[in-house]
C-alpha positions in Angstrom: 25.3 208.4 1.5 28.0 207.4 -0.9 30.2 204.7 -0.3 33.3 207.4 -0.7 31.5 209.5 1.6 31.7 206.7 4.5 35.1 205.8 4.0 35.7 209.9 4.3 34.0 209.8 7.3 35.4 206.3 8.7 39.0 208.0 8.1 38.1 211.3 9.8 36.8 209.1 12.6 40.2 207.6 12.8 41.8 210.1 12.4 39.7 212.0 15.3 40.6 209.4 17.8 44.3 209.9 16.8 44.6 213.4 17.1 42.7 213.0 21.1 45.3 210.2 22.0 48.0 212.2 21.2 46.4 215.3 23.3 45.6 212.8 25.8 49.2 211.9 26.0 50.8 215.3 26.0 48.8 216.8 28.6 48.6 214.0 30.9 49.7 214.6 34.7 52.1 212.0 34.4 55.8 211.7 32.9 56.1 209.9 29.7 57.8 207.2 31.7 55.2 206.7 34.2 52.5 206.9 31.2 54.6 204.3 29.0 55.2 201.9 32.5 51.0 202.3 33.4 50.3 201.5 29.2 52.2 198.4 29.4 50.4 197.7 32.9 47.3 198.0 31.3 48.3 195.7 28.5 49.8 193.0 30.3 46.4 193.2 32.9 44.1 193.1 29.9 46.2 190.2 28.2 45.9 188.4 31.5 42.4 188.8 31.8 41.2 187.5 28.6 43.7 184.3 29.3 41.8 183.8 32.2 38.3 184.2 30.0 39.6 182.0 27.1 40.3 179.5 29.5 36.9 180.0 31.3 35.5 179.8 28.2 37.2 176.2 27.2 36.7 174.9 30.6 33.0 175.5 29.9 33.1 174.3 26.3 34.5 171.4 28.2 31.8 170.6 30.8 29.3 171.4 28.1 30.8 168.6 25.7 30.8 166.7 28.5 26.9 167.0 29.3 26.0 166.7 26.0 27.8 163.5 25.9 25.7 162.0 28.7 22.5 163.4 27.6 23.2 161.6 23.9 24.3 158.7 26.2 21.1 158.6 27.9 19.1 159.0 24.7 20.9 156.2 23.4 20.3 154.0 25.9 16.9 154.7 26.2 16.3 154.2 22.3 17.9 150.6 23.2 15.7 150.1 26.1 12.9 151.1 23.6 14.2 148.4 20.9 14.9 145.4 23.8 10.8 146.2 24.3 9.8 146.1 20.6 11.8 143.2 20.0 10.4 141.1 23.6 6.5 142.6 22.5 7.3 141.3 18.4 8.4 137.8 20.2 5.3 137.6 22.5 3.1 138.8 19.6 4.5 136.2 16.8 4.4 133.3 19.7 0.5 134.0 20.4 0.0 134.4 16.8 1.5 131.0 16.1 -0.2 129.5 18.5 -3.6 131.0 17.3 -2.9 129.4 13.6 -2.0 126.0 15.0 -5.4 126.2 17.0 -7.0 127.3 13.8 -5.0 124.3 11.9 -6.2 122.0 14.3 -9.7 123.4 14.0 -10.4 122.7 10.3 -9.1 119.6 10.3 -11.0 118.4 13.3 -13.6 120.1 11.2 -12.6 118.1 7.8 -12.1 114.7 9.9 -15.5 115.2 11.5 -16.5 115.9 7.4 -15.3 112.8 5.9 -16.9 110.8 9.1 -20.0 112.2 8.3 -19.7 111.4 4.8 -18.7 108.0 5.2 -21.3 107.3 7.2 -24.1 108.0 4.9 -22.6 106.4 2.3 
């Protein structure tokens, strides 16, 4: 289909649901007072309930913020748990490594001592 031909159709639609209202209206069992007094009824209910859902709907935005916040909390914390650990396992692994090289140090020149002695003895 064209797009002329929707718009035709979209405006017959329209049109359509004009033309029931307005048969709707005139053959209703009610007076045009009672009709205009149960419209305005209808408004004011269906304006009060979507006050109620919009604020439903920030009170939950609200509580859903809210959890989010403590779950990112939690993840942060963690991830500074996780850190304190590296940091403390880092520490213990350069203080053993340290060690080791001093051992080593003390090694080869026990080793270079025990060298020259040997030397110097059989000169």
């Amino acid at each position: 289909m064209t797009e002329e031909s929707n718009r035709n159709g979209l405006a017959w639609f329209i049109a359509g649901i004009g033309v029931g209202a307005l048969v709707g209206i005139l053959y209703a069992p009610r007076s045009g007072q009672e009709t205009r007094t149960g419209l305005a009824n209808g408004a004011r209910e269906g304006s009060e309930y979507l006050r109620n859902r919009a604020r439903g709907a920030v009170d939950e935005m609200g509580n859903l913020v809210n959890r989010t916040k403590e779950h990112i909390n939690d993840y942060v914390e963690t991830g500074r748990e996780a850190v304190g650990q590296g940091r403390e396992r880092l520490g213990e692994f350069v203080d053993r490594s340290k060690s080791r090289i001093v051992e080593q140090k003390d090694r080869v020149v026990a080793a270079v001592d025990a060298g020259r002695q040997a030397y110097n003895a059989n000169s």
